[in-house]
C-alpha positions as CSV (number, residue, x, y, z in Angstrom):
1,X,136.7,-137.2,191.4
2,X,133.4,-138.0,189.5
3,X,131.9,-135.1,187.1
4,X,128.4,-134.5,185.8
5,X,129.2,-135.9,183.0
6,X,129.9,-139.1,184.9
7,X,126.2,-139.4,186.3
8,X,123.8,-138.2,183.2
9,X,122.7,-141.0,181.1
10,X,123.5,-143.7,183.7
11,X,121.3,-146.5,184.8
12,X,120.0,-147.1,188.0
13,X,120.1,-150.5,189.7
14,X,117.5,-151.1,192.5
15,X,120.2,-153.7,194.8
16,X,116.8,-155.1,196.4
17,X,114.4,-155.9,193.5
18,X,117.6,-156.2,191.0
19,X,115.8,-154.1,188.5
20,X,117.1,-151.3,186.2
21,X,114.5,-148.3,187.5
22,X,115.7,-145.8,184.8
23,X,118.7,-143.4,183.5
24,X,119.8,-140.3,184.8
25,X,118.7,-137.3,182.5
26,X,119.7,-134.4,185.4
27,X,120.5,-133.7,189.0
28,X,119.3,-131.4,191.8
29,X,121.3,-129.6,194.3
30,X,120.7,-128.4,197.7
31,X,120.1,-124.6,198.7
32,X,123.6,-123.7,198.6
33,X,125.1,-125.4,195.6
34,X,127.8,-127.8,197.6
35,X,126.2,-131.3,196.9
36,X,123.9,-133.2,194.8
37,X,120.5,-133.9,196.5
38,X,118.7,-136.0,194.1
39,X,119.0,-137.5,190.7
40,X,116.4,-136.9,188.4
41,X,115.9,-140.4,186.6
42,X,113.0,-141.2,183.2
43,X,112.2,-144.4,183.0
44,X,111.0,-147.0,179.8
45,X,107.6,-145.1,179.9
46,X,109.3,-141.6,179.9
47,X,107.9,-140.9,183.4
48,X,110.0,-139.0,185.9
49,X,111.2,-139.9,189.1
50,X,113.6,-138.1,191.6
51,X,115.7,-140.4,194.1
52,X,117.4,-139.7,197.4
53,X,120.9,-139.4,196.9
54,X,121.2,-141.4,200.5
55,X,120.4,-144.6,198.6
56,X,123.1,-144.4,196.3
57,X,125.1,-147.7,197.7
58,X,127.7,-147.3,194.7
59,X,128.7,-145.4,191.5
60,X,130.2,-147.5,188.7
61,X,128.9,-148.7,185.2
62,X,125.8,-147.9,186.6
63,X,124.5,-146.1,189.7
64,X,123.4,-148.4,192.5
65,X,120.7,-147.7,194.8
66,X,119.4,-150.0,197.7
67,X,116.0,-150.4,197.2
68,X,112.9,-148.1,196.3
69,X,112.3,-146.3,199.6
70,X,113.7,-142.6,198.4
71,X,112.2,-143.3,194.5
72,X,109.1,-140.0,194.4
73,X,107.3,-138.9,191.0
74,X,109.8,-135.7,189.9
75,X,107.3,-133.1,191.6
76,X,108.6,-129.5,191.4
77,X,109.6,-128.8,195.0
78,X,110.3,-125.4,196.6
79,X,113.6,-127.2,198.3
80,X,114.9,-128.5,194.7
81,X,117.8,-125.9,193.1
82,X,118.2,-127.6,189.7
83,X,121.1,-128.0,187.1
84,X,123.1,-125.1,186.6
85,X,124.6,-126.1,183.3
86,X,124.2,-123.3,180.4
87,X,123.4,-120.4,183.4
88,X,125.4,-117.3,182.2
89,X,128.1,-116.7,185.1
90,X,129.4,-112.9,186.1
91,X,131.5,-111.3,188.5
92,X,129.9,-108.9,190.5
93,X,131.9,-106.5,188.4
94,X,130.1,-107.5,185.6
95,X,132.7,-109.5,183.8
96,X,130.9,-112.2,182.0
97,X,133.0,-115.9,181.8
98,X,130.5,-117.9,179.8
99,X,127.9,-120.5,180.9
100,X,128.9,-123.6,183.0
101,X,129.6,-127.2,181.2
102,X,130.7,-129.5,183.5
103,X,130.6,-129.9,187.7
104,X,133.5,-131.7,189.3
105,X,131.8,-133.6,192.3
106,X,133.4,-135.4,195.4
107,X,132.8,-139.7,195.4
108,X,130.0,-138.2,198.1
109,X,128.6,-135.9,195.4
110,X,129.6,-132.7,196.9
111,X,130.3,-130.2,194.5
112,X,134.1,-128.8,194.4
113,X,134.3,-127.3,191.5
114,X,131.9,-125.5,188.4
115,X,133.5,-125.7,185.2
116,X,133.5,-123.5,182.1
117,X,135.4,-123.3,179.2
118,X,138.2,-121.3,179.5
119,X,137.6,-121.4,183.7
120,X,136.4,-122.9,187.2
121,X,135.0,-121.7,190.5
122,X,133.9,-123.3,194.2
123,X,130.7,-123.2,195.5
124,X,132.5,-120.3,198.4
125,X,132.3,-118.0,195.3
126,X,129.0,-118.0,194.5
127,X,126.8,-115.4,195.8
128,X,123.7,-115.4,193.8
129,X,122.0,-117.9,191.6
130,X,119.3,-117.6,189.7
131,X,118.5,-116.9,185.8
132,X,122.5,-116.2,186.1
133,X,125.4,-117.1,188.4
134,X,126.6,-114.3,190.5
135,X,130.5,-115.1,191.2
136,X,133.2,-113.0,193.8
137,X,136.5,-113.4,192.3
138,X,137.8,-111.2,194.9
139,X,139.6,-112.4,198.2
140,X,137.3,-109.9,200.1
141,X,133.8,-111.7,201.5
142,X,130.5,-110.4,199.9
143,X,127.2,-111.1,201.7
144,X,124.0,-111.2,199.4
145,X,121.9,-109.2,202.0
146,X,124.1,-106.2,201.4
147,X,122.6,-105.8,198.2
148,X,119.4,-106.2,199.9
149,X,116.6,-103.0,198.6
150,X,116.0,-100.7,201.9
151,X,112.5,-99.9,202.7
152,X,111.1,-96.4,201.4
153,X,108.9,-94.4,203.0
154,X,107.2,-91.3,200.9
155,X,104.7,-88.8,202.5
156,X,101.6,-88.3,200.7
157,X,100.1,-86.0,202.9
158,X,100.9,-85.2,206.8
159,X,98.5,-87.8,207.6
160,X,99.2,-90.5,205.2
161,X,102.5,-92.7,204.6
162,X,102.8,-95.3,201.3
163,X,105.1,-97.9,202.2
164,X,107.0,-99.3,198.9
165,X,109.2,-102.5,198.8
166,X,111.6,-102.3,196.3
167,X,111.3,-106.4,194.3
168,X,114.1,-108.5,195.9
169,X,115.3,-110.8,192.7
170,X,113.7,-114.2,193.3
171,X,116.1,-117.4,192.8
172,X,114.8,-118.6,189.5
173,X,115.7,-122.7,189.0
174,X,115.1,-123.0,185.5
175,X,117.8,-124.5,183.6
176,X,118.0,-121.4,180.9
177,X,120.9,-120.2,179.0
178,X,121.5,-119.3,175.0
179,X,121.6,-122.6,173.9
180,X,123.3,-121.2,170.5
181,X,126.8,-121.4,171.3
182,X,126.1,-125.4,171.0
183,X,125.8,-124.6,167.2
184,X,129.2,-126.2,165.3
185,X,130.4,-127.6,168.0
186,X,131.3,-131.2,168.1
187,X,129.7,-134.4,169.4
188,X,132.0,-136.6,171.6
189,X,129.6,-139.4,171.6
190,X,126.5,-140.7,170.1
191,X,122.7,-139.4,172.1
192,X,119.5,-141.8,172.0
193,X,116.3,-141.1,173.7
194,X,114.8,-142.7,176.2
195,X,113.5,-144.9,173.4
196,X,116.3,-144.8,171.5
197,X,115.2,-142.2,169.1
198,X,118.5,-140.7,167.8
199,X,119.5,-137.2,168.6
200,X,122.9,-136.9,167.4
201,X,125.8,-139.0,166.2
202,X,129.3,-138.9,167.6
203,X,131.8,-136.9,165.9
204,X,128.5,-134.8,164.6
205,X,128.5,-131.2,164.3
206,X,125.7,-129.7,166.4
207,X,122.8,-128.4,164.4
208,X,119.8,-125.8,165.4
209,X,117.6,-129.8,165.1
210,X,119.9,-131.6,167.7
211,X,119.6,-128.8,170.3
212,X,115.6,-128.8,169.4
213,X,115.6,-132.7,169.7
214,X,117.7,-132.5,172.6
215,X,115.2,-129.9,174.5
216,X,112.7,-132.2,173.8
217,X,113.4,-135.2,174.8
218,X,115.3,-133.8,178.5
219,X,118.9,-134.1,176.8
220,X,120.7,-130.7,176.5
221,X,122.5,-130.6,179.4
222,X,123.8,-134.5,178.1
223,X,124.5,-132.8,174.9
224,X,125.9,-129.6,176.4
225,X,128.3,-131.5,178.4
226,X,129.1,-133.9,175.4
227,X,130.1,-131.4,173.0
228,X,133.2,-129.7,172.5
229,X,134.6,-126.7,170.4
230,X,135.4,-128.3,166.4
């Protein structure tokens, strides 16, 4: 089993050129949320680059790749469904369970299990994600196009129909969440920058200025998942 936590803030070896082409600083999944596609990687000039997870030849101390083929500039893509860490997570009866910390992933990277604190879930029980994820607890199978809006149509005279589409909720990839639960909680290890610019010591307690430094320099999920209750 490899986790999340396992991938962010690796390097990334290019077998071919033997050159280190950058760290990990956050992943992208396909449609359905059951594998990692790419790895988003920054590199000594903070630029971001997205790779092909069907280089990856081996995941160790560092992440090996094969060569540069599958290395693109981190372009927002309409196929791309980013990092779900910090999305609030429901039932579809409304019962909140808190925001997801940690993925347990497959040696392939498929996903088999979301974390949170007190819980976990498969990728079978999602049925919606967007600004939130949309879980079924239940052993009964839920489609998303049952909740689908019908089609309206209202008479404004005998001659004339309106036509109104009810908004169908759009699948928002955003990495959002309230960040202030990270607040007291405690680092288990010590966050640099890109450039090394310190974010937060290990065994510090998490401060409004370490989530802010965190946001800004592409580190909160690191520091999401590397933080635990004090």
């Amino acid at each position: 089993m490899i986790l999340l936590s396992d991938l962010i803030s690796k390097k990334v070896l290019n077998l071919y050129s033997n050159k280190i082409e950058g760290v990990v600083i956050n992943v992208n999944f396909d449609k359905q949320y059951t594998k990692i596609k790419n790895l988003i990687l920054i590199d000594s000039n903070e630029e971001e680059y997205q790779i092909d997870c069907t280089s990856i030849y081996d995941i160790s101390d560092v992440i090996v790749i094969r060569n540069d083929q599958n290395i693109t500039l981190n372009l927002s893509q309409i196929d791309n469904f980013e990092n779900p860490i910090l999305k609030p997570i429901y039932t579809l009866n409304g019962n909140y369970l808190g925001q997801i910390t940690n993925i347990e992933l497959s040696s392939s990277l498929k996903v088999e299990k979301f974390n949170t604190p007190t819980s976990s879930f498969t990728p079978k029980q999602i049925v919606n994600i967007g600004t939130n994820v949309l879980i079924n607890k239940s052993d009964k199978k839920v489609l998303l196009h049952n909740f689908k809006p019908r089609k309206i149509n209202i008479s404004k005279t005998s001659s004339q129909k309106v036509n109104i589409l009810a908004p169908q909720i759009e699948n928002q990839t955003t990495m959002t969440g309230d960040t202030e639960f990270l607040i007291g909680r405690k680092a288990s290890k010590t966050i640099y920058s890109i450039n090394n610019e310190l974010i937060v010591k290990k065994d510090s307690i998490v401060s409004k200025k370490h989530i802010e430094l965190a946001q800004k320099h592409g580190k909160l999920a690191e520091l999401t998942i590397f933080s635990t209750a004090n």
